[in-house]
N, C-alpha and C positions, 0 to 999 in steps of 0.2 A: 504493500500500500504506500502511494507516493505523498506523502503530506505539503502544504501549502499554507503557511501562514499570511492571512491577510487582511486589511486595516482600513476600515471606513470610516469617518470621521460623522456623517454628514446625509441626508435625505438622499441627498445628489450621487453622493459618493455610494448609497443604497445601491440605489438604480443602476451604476453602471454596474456596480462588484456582482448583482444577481444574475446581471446576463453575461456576465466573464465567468462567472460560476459555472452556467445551465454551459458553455459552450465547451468549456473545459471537460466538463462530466460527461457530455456526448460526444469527448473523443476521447476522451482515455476514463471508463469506469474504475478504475483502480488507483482515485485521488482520493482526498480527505481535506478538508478545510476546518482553522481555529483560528482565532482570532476576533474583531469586532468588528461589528455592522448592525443592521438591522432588521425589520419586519422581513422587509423584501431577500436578503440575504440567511435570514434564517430559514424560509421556505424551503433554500436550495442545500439546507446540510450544517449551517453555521451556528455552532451553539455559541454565541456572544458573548465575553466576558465584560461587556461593560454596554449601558444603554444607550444607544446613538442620540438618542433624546439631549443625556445629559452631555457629552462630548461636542455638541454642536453649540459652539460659543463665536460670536463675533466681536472685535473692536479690542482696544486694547485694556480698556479696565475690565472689561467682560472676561477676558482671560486673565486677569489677577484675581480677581473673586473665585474663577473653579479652579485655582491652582493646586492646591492642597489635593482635589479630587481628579484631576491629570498627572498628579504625581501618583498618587495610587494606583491608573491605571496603567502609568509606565513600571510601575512595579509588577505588574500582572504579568504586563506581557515577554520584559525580558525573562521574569521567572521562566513562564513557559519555553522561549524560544530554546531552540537546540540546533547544533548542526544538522538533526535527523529531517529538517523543513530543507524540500529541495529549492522551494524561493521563499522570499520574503515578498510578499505585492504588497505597496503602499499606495491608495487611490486619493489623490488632491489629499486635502487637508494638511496644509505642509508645516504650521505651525509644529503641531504633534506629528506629523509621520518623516520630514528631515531630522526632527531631533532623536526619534528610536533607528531612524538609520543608523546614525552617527554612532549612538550606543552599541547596536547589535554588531556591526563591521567592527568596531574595534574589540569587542568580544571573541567576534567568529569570523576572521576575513574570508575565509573563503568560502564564506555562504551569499548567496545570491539575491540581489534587492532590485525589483524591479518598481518603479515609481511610475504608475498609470493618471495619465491628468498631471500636464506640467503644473506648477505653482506659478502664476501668475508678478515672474521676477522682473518682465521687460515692463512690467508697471510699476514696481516697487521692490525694494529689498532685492536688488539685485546682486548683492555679496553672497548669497544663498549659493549662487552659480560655483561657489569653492566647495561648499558642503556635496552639491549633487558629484561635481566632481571626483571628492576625495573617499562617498559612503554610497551610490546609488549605480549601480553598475549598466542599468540602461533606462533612460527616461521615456519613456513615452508618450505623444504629444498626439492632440486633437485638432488646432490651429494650422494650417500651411505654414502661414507666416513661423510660429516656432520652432520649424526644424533650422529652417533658415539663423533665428536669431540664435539656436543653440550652436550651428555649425560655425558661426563667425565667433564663437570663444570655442571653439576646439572641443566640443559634445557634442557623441555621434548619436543624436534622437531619432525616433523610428516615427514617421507620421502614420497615421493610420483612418483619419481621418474624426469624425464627429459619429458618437453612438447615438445621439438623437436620430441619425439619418435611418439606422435599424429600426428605432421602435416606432417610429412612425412612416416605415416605409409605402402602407394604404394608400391607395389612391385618395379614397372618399372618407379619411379621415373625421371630418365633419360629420356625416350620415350615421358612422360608429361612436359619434361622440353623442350625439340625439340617444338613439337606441341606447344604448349602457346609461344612460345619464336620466332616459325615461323625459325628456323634454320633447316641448311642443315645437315642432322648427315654424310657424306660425308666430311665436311670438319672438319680440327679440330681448337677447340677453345682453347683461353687462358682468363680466368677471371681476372681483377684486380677489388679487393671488399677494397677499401681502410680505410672504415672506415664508421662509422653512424652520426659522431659530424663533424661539417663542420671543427676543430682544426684538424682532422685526415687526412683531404682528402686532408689538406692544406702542412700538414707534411709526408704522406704516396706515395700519386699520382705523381708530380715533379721526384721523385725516379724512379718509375715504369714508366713514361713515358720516361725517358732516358735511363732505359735497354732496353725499346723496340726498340729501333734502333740498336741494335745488331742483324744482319743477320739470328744468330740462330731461330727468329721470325717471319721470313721473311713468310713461310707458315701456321702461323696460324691466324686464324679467334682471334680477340680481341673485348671482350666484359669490358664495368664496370657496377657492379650493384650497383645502385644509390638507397641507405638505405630510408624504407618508412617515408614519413614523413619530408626528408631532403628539406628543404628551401635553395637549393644553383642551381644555373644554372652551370656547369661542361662544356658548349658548347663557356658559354662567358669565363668564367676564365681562362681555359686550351687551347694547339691548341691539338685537338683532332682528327685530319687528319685519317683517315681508324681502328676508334676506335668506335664502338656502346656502347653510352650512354643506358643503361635497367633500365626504371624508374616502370614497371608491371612487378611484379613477380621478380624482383631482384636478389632474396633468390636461381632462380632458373637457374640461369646465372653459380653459383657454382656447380651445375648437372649437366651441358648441356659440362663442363670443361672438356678437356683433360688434365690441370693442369691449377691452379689458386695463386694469389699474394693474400693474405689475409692477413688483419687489425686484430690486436690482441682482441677479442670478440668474440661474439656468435655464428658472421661466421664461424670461426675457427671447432666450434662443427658440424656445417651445413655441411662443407667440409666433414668431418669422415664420415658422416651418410651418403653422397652422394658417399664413397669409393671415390672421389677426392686428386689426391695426392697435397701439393701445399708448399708454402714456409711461415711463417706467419712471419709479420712484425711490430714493434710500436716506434715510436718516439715522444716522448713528450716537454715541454720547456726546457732547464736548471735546471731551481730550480726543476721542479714538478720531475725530473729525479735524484734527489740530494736526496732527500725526501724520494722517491721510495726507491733508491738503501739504504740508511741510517735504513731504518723502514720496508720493505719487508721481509716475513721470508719462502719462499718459494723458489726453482730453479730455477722456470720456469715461462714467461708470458705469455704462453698457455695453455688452460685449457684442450687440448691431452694429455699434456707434463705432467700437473699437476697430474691428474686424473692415467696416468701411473708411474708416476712418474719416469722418465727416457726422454730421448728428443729421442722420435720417430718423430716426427717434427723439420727441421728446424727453429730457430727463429734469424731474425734479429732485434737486438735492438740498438734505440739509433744510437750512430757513426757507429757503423755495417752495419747497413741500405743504402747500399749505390748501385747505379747499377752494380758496376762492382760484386760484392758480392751478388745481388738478381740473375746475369747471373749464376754468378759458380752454387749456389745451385741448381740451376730451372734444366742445365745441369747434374750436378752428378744424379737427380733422374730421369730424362729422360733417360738418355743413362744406366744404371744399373739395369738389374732387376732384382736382390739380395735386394735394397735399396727398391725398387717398391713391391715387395714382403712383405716385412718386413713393409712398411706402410697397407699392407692389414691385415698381420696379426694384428698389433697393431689397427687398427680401429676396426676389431671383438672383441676385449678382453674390447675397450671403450666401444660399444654398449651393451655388456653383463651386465657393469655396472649402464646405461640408463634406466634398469627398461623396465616395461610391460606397454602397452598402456593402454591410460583411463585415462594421470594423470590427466588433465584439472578438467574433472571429479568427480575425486576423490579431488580435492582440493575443488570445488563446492559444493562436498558434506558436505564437513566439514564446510564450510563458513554456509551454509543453517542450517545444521541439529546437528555441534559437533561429526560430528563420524569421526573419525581414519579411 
């Protein structure tokens, strides 16, 4: 039995580690997986030593406060680890999964780390690029652009393209979003996807629930998709009056949208890929928002915005974020179809750069067998 320890941090990092799992196990039935992740990863086999709930922290005081409970689970997992794990897979979350690199390699050099979902260095914290270096033996990247930027410092990254492009490979996406969601395509809906970390829904949702009493709302259907995995009840916290809470299928709440309020993350991608036009949003603490703006070397904190490089995407950040400012936006691309337009074309020129289906796949292959 071939063992594989591997390390989710994150809702997202869920999602992809369950189909790196399913793909692994239908090519070689004689693996084993331990480690941490979640709902969706423990279907495929993964008994969790820690709750992905509590591991999913944003900002920088957010990760002072669960310090003491990330040290605990860096205690877990080097206990466990052993030269007997033929890899080590660490999916994004780089905070916590470059720092148990660094540990486990200097423990075990010749055990093998493969990092799936680069960390996000040619935005920030780019000194990280020594660590991948010196503790991750092959990076793995979903962006084009990041092979490129890893190959100009001397790291040979493997592209493989975007796993969104897998799971939503359907034609009629939308049609499968109705049906599983039990919606009226008759009427129209508005998504609000606030976030995966209960910091986001706390900071995001408040906002979005006080644009929606603005008139202009008055006829749509209001949906929020409630990120898998999220340990928060949204029914008791918020007053949620003619608002359907979507705890199945979430992901698909953003298809089913005639326009959606989106949390700065992976929804963001999910939106493009569903031709959903929508407005994206992030507010963080004070300090973590000091930090950010001090040490970020990018324009944008959307990865449409990024990936284009131009803001085809509205973004409200920070003090921005505010209702009367999610109303204007949500309106200008409502009522314009020049602006409606122009988000169609910009989400074709993203999905071109998404790559060919198979990536799940193709990363499994490598994990299994070393091939490119």
């Amino acid at each position: 039995m071939q063992k594989y320890f591997i390390i989710a941090g994150e809702p997202s990092g869920d999602l992809h580690g369950s189909h790196l799992m399913k793909e692994m196990t239908s090519m070689n039935s004689n693996i084993s997986f331990k480690g941490i992740g979640g709902p969706l990863m423990s279907r495929c086999g993964l008994n969790s030593i820690a709750s992905i709930n509590d591991m999913a922290v944003m900002g920088f005081w957010e990760v002072i406060k669960k310090f003491p409970f990330l040290k605990s689970v860096e205690k877990k997992v080097l206990d466990m680890v052993d030269e007997s794990f033929v890899s080590i897979i660490l999916i994004d979350y780089p905070g916590f999964n470059l720092h148990i690199a660094k540990k486990i390699k200097k423990r075990f050099p010749n055990i093998n780390i493969v990092f799936y979902i680069s960390p996000q260095i040619w935005a920030w914290k780019e000194k990280r690029i020594e660590t991948i270096k010196k503790y991750v033996d092959k990076m793995i990247v979903i962006f084009d652009f990041e092979k490129t930027w890893y190959k100009e410092r001397c790291v040979d990254a493997l592209f493989v393209g975007h796993p969104f492009v897998d799971y939503y490979a359907k034609k009629d996406i939308k049609k499968d979003a109705f049906t599983k969601l039990g919606l009226d395509r008759q009427k129209k809906y508005l998504t609000l996807f606030p976030g995966s970390r209960v910091q986001e829904i706390r900071n995001h949702l408040p906002v979005m629930l006080q644009a929606l009493k603005n008139d202009f709302f008055k006829d749509f259907e209001v949906l929020i998709g409630q990120a898998h995995g999220l340990d928060f009840d949204l029914e008791k916290r918020f007053n949620l009056e003619k608002v359907t809470v979507v705890k199945d299928f979430p992901e698909l709440t953003l298809a089913a949208a005639d326009f959606a309020w989106v949390g700065s993350g992976t929804s963001s991608l999910e939106s493009v890929i569903f031709n959903t036009p929508f407005v994206l949003v992030y507010k963080t603490s004070p300090l973590s928002w000091y930090f950010m703006k001090k040490y970020v070397k990018v324009n944008y904190a959307g990865m449409p915005n990024i990936i284009l490089d131009r803001p085809l995407v509205p973004e409200l950040l920070q003090e921005n974020l505010t209702s009367v400012n999610l109303i204007y936006e949500t309106k200008e691309i409502l009522s314009n179809k020049n602006k409606q337009q122009s988000l169609v074309d910009g989400y074709a020129a993203i999905k071109q750069k998404l790559g060919p289906t198979g990536v799940s796949r193709r990363v499994a292959n490598y994990i299994l067998h070393g091939k490119d």
